[in-house]
N, C-alpha and C positions, 0 to 999 in steps of 0.2 A: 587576557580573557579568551576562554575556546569558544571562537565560535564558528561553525561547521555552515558552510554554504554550497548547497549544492550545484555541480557543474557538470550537466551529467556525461559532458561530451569526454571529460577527463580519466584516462586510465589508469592512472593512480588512484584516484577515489573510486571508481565503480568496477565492478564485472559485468559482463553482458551477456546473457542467455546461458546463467549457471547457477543456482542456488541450493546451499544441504537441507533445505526445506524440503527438495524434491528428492525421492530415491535415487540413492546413489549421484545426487548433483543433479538430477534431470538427463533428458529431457522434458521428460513426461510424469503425470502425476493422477491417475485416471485415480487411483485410489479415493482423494481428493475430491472427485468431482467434477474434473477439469478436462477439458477438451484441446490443454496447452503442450504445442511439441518447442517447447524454449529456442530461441534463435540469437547467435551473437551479433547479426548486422544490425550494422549501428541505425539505420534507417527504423527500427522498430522498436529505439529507445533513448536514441543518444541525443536525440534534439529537444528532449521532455517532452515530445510525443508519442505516447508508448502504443503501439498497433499492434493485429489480430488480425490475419490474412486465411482464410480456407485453403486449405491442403487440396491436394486428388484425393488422398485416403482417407477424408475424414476430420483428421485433426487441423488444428490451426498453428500456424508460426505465433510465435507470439513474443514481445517486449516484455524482457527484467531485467532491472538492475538491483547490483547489491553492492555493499560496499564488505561483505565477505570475501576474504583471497585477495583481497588489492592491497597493493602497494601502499596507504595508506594507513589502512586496516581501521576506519572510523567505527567506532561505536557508543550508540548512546548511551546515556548512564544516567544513574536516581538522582534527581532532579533539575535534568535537562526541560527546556521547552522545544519544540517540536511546530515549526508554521509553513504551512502551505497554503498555494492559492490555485486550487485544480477545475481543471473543465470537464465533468459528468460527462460520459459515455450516451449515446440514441439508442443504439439497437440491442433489441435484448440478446441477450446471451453473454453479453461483457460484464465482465466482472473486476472490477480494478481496485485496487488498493495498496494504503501504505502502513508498511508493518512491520516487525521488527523479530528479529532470529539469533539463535545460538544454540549450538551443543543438542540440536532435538528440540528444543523447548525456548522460552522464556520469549513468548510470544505478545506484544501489545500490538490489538491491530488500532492504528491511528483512524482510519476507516476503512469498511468495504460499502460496495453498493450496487446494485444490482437494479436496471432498469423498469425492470416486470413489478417492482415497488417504487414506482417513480418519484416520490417524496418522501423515502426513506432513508437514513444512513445507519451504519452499524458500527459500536462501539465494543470490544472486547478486550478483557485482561485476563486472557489465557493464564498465567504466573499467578496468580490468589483467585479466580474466580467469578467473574464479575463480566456484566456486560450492559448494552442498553439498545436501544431501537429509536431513533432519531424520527419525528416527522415536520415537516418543516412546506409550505408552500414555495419557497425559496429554493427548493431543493429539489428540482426535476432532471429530465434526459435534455443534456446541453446546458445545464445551469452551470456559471462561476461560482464556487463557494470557497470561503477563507477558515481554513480549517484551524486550531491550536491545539495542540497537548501536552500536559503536564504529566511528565514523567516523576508523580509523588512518592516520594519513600514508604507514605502513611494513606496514599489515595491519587489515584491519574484522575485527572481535569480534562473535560472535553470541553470547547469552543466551538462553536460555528456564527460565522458572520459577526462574530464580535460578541457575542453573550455565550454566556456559559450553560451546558446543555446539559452534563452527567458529569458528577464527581463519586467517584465509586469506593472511597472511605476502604478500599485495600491497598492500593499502592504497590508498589514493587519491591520494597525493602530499602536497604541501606546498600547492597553490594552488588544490588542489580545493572546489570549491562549488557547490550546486546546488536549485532549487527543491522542496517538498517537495508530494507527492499522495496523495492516503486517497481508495481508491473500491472499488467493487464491481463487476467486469465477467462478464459471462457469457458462458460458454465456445461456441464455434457449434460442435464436434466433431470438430477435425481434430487436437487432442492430448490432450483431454481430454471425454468426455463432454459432450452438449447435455444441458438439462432434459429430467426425461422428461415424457410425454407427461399432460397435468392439471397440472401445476407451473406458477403463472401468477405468485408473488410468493418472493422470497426476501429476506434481510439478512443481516447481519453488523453490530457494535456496536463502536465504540472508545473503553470508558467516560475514558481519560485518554491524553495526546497531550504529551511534554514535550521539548523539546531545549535541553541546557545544552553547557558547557565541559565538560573535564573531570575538574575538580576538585570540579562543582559534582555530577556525576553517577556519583561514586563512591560501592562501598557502602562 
C-alpha cells in the first residue's frame, strides 16, 4: 500500500526554496501577488515550520517545499487522500497553503488562508473549475485545524475537523497527478492585505503531512 508521509527534514522527498509554480523556479513571484523572495535554509521549512522574515528591500524570505525535482519525485494521483493538521498564521499578510503542481497547471489547492478573513478557508480545483469559501468559528489566526482531501476522479472532497465542508462534483479525472507544495507566501496587497507596518516575521506549522490510497485514508 503507497502511503506517503511527510518528513519534511528529508532531501530525497522535498526541495527547498524552489518551485516551477514560480517563473523560471523563483525566487519571486510578484506576478502572483506575493511579496515571496523563496529561500533554501532549512530553518524556514524544514522543521514543518514554514516562516516569512522582512528583507531590507522589501521583500520577505520565505519557506517552500515541494517534492518537485527530488530524488523521490512523490506525486499525488486520482484517488489519493490528502490529511493534515496545521497551525493558522497571526499576522496579516501571511498567506499559507497546501497545493498541488505540475507542468504549468493541474493545480488543487488543499487550502489557502489568509488572516484579514480570519474564519475563512479557501478551497479550489483549478483542473475543472470549482472552488468554495469555508467559514467556520473554529477556524481563526492561531487556530489548530485538521484538514482532509479527496483527490476524486469524479469530485475532490473537503474535510475540516472531521466533517465534510465542499464536495465539488468535478474531480480531477482518472490520469490526474501532480507534484505536491507546503509553503508560506506573503500577500504584496492587491487581494489581500500587506503586513502591516512593524510586522517583520510570521509562520504557520504543519505538525503532520500524509497521503495514502483510499482505502488506506478512510475513517
Amino acid at each position: 500500500m503507497r502511503v506517503f508521509t511527510a518528513d519534511f527534514s528529508s532531501t530525497r522527498s522535498w526541495v527547498a526554496g524552489r518551485s516551477w509554480a514560480y517563473p523560471d523556479g523563483g525566487p519571486e513571484n510578484p506576478g502572483d501577488d506575493k511579496l515571496d523572495h523563496l529561500v533554501a535554509d532549512p530553518e524556514y521549512s524544514r522543521s514543518g515550520v514554514f516562516r516569512a522574515r522582512k528583507r531590507p528591500d522589501g521583500k520577505w524570505n520565505t519557506g517552500l517545499l515541494t517534492t518537485e525535482g527530488s530524488e523521490d519525485a512523490f506525486m499525488v494521483r486520482s484517488g489519493d487522500v490528502l490529511q493534515a493538521r496545521v497551525r493558522l498564521p497571526e499576522e496579516t499578510g501571511a498567506w499559507p497553503a497546501i497545493w498541488t503542481w505540475r507542468d504549468g497547471d493541474q493545480e488543487i489547492d488543499v487550502f489557502e488562508y489568509h488572516p484579514d478573513n480570519p474564519d475563512l478557508l479557501e478551497f479550489t480545483n483549478h483542473v475543472r473549475g470549482a472552488g468554495h469559501s469555508f467559514r467556520d468559528d473554529a477556524v481563526h489566526p492561531g487556530a489548530w485545524v485538521d484538514l482532509r482531501t479527496e483527490f476524486g476522479v469524479h469530485s475532490v472532497v473537503w474535510w475540516v475537523n472531521g466533517e465534510q465542508v465542499f464536495a465539488d462534483r468535478r474531480g480531477v479525472g482518472h490520469a490526474w497527478h501532480a507534484y505536491l507544495i507546503v509553503n508560506l507566501s506573503v500577500s504584496a496587497g492587491r487581494y489581500h492585505p500587506p503586513p502591516e507596518p512593524g510586522t517583520t516575521e510570521m509562520s504557520y506549522e504543519v505538525s503532520r503531512l500524509t497521503v495514502s490510497p483510499p482505502e488506506a485514508g478512510t475513517h
